[in-house]
C-alpha positions in Angstrom: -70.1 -126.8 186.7 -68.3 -124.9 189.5 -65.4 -122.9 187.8 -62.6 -121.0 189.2 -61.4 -118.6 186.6 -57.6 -117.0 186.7 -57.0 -114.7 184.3 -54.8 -111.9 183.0 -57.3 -109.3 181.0 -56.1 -108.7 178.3 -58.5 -108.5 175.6 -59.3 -112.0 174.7 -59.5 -112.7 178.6 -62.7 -109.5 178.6 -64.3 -111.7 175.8 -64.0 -114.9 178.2 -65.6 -112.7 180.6 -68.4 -112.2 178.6 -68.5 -115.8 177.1 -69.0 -117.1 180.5 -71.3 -114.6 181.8 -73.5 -116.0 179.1 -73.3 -119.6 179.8 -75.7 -120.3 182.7 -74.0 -124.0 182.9 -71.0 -122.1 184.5 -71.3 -121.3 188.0 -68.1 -119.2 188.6 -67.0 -119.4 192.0 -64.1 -116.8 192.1 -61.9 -114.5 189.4 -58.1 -115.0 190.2 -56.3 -112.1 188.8 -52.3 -112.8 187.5 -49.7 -110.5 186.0 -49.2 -111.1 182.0 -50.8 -108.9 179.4 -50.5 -106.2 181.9 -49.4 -105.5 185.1 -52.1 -107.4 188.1 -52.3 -104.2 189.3 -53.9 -103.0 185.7 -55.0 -106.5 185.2 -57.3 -106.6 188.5 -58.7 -103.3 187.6 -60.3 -105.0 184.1 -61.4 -108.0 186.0 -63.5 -105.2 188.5 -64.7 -102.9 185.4 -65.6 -106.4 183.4 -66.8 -107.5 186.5 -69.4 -104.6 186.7 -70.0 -104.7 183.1 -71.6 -107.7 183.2 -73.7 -107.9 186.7 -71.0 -110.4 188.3 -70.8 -108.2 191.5 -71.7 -111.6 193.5 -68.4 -113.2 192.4 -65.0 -112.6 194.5 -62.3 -111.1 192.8 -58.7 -111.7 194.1 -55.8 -110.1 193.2 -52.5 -112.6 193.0 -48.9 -112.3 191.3 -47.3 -109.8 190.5 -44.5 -111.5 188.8 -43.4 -115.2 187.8 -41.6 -117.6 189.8 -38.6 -117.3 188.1 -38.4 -114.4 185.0 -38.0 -111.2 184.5 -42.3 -110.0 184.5 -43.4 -109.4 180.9 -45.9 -107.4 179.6 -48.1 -106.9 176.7 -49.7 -104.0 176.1 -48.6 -103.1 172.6 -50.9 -106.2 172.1 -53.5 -104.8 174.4 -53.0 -101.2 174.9 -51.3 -99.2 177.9 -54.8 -99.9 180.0 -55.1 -103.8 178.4 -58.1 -103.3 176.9 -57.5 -101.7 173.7 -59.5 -98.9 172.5 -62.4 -99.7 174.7 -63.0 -97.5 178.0 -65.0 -98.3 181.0 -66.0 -96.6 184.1 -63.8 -96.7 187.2 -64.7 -100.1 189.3 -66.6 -99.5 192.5 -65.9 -103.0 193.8 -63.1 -104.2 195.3 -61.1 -107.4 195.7 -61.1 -109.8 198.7 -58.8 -110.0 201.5 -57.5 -113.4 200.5 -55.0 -113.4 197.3 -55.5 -115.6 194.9 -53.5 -118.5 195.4 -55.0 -118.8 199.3 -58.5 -118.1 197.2 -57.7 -121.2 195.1 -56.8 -123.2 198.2 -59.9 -122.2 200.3 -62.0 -122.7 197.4 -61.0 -126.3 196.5 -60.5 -127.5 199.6 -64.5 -126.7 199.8 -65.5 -128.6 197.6 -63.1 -131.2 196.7 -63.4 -132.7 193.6 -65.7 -130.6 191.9 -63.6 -127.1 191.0 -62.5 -126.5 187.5 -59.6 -123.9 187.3 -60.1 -122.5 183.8 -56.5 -120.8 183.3 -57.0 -118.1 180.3 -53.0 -116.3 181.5 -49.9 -117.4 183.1 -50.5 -119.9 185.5 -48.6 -118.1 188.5 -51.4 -118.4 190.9 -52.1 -122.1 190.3 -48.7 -122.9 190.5 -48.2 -121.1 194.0 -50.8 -122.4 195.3 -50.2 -125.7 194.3 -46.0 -124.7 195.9 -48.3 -124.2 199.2 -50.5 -127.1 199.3 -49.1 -130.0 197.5 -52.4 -132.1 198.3 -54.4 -129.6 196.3 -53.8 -131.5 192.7 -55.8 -134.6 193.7 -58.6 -132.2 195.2 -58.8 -130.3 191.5 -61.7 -132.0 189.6 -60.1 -130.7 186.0 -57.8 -127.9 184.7 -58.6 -126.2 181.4 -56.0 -124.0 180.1 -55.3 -121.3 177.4 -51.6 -122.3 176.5 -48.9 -123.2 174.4 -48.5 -124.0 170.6 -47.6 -127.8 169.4 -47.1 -126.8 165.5 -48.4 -123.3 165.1 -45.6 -120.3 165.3 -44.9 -119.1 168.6 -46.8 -115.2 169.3 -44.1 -114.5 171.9 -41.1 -116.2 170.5 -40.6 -118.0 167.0 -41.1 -120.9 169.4 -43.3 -120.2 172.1 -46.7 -119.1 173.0 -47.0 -116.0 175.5 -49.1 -117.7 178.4 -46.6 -120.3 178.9 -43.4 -117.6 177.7 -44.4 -115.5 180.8 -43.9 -117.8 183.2 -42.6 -121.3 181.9 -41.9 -122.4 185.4 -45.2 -122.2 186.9 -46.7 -124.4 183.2 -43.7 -126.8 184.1 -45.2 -127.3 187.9 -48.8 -127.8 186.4 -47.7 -130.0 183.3 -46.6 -132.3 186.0 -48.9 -132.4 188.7 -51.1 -134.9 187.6 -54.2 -133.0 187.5 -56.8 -133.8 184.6 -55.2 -131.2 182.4 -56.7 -130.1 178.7 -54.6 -127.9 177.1 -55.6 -125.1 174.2 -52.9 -124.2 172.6 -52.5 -121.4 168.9 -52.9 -124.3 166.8 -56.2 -124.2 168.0 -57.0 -120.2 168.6 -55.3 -118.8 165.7 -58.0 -120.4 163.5 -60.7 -118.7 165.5 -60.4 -115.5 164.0 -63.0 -112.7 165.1 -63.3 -109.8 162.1 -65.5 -107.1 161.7 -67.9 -109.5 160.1 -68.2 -111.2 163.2 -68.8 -107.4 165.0 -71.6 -106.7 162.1 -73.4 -110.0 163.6 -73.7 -108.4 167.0 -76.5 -106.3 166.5 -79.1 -106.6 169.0 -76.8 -107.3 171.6 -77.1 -105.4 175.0 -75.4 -101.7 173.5 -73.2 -101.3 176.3 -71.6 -104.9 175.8 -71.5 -104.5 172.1 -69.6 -101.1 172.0 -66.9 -102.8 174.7 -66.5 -106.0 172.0 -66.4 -103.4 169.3 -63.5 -101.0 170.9 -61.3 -103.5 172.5 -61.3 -106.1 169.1 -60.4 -102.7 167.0 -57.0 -102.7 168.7 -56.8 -106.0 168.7 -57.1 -106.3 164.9 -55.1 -103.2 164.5 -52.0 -105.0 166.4 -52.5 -108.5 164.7 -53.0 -106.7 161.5 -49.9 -104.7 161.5 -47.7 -107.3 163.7 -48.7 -110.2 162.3 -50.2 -110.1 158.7 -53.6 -111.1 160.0 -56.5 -109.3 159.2 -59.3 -110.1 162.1 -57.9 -111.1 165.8 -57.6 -114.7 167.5 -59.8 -114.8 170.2 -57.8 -117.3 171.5 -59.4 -117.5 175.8 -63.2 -117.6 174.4 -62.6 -120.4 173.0 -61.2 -122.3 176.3 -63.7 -120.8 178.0 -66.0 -122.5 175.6 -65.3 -125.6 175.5 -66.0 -125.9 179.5 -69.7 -126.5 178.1 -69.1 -127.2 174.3 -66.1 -129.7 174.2 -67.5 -131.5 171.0 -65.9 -127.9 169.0 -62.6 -129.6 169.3 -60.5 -132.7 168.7 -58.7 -133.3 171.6 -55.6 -135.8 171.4 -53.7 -137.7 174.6 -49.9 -136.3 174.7 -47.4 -136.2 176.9 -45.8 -132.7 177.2 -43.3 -131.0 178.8 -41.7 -127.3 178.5 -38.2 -126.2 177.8 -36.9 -124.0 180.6 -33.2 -123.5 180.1 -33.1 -123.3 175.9 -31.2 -120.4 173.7 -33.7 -120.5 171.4 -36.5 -122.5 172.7 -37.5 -121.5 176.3 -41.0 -121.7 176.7 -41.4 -124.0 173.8 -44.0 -127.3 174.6 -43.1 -130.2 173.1 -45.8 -132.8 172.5 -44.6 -136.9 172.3 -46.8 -138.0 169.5 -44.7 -141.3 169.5 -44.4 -142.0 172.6 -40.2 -141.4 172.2 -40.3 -140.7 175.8 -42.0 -143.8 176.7 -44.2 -141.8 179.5 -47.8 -142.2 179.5 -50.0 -138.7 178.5 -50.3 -136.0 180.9 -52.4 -133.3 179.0 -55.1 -133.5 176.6 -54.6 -131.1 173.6 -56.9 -129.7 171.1 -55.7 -130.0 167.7 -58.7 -129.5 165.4 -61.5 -127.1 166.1 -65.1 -126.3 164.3 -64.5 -123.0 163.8 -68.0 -121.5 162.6 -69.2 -123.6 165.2 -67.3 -121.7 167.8 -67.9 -118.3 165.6 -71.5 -119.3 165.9 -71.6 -120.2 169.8 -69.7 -116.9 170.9 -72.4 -114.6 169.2 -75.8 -116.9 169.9 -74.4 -116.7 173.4 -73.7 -112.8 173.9 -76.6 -112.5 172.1 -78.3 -113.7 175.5 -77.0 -111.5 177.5 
C-alpha cells in the first residue's frame, strides 16, 4: 500500500512513526510536515530526528504550512512539551527536507501514481487542503484518505465541543469533508479508549533500547498532561491507531455518515456533526469508526514495535 503520511509530531504522531516503520505492508512514499501540536518549524525537526530514529533516511520529508487557511495558528505544547515530544530527547537531525513543500509534494506524488496513494492525515489537514485549493483534479486521483479527526459523541480535547486536529484548522477539514475523496474518519470516540499506561511501557521489554527509551520519555509527559488536565491516568494514543488500521481495519467498526463541520459557531466551531438519520437527506461522505478492539490494538502496537 503506497502511503503518504502528513503529520504534526506531536507525541502520538512519533508513535505513528514508529507503528508504521513496523508494518512492512506500508510503503511510505513521503512525510508531509503541518503546523499543529507545534510550530512546522519544530514539527519538521521531529519528523527528521524520528526520521533517523527509525532508518527512514530513504523517505522525503517536506516541510508545508505554517498556519491554517483561515485561524489564528494554534499550538500545543503544554500537551506535548516546548520541543513536542515530551520528556524524550534526540539527537540533532542530519537530514534535511526536500525542495518541494508539501502540498506540491502531494501533487507530484499522486499525480504519479494515480489511484493508488493513501494520504494518512494524523494533524491538521492544511497541506491536503492546499493542495487540493491548487489542483482541484487531485480528489479523483487520491485512492483513499484516512484521517486522525474529530469527535461524534466523545468530549471535545480542544473545546467542550471539538477535537484539536479539526479545531486547528476547521477550514481545511471543511474542504476535505467535501471533496469526495473515499474518506475514513478516526475520531476521540475511538482514540480515547486506546489508552497506553505504564503497563503497556512494562510490555516493551526487548524492544530495540534506543526505541524503547523514546516511547518511554515522550508517553511520560503525555500521561503527566492527560493525567493532570484531564483525570486520565495513561495517554490516548489517538494517531497509532489510524495508522493502524491502514493494515488492520477489522480493529474497528466503521459506520457510513454524512458529516460536516461548524465554522462560524459561538460555542461550537470546529464541532463535526454526524447525520445518523439521514435529517439532511444527503448521502454519506465519510466513514467513521465508532467501536474499536482495544486489546487488539494494545496488542498489535507492541507485537509490531517488538519487530523493529
Amino acid at each position: 500500500m503506497k502511503v503518504i503520511l502528513d503529520t504534526d509530531p506531536g507525541i502520538d504522531d512519533a508513535l505513528a512513526f514508529v507503528l508504521l516503520k513496523a508494518m512492512p505492508e506500508i510503503k511510505l512514499q513521503a512525510i508531509t510536515v503541518t503546523h499543529g501540536n507545534t510550530t512546522v518549524e519544530k514539527s519538521t525537526t521531529n519528523a527528521l530526528k524520528l526520521v533517523e530514529l527509525l532508518g527512514m533516511q530513504d523517505i522525503p520529508v517536506a516541510i508545508g504550512a505554517n498556519q491554517p487557511l483561515v485561524k489564528a495558528l494554534s499550538v500545543a505544547e503544554e500537551t506535548h512539551g516546548d520541543t513536542g515530544l515530551g520528556h524524550a530527547v534526540l539527537p540533532p537531525p542530519t537530514i534535511t527536507v526536500v525542495k518541494e513543500n508539501a502540498a506540491n509534494l502531494i501533487i507530484e506524488i499522486v499525480n504519479a501514481n494515480p489511484g493508488e496513494v493513501t494520504i494518512l492525515c494524523i494533524g491538521p489537514v492544511t497541506n491536503l487542503a492546499l493542495a487540493l485549493l491548487k489542483e482541484p483534479s487531485l480528489r479523483k486521483k487520491i485512492k483513499s484518505v484516512v484521517s486522525m479527526a474529530g469527535t461524534i459523541h466523545y468530549p471535545g480535547n480542544a473545546t467542550p465541543s471539538s477535537e484539536y486536529n479539526v479545531f486547528c484548522d476547521p477550514e481545511s477539514f471543511d474542504i476535505l469533508l467535501h471533496s469526495g475523496i473515499d474518506l475514513t474518519i478516526v475520531p476521540l470516540d475511538v482514540t480515547y479508549q486506546c489508552l497506553f499506561t505504564k503497563d503497556h511501557v512494562a510490555r516493551l521489554k526487548g524492544v530495540r533500547a534506543d526505541i524503547a527509551e523514546f516511547i518511554d520519555r515522550s508517553t511520560a509527559f503525555y500521561m503527566e498532561f492527560h493525567a493532570e488536565y484531564q483525570g486520565i491516568q495513561g495517554c490516548a494514543i489517538n494517531d497509532p491507531l489510524a495508522a493502524a488500521i491502514l493494515v488492520k481495519p477489522e480493529l474497528v467498526t466503521l459506520r457510513d455518515y454524512y458529516l460536516d463541520v461548524e465554522l462560524h459557531g459561538d460555542f461550537t466551531t470546529a464541532k463535526i456533526s454526524a447525520d445518523h438519520f439521514n435529517a439532511t437527506g444527503n448521502p454519506p461522505n465519510a466513514k467513521v469508526a465508532m467501536e474499536v478492539d482495544v486489546e487488539a490494538f494494545m496488542d498489535f502496537f507492541i507485537e509490531r514495535v517488538k519487530l523493529l
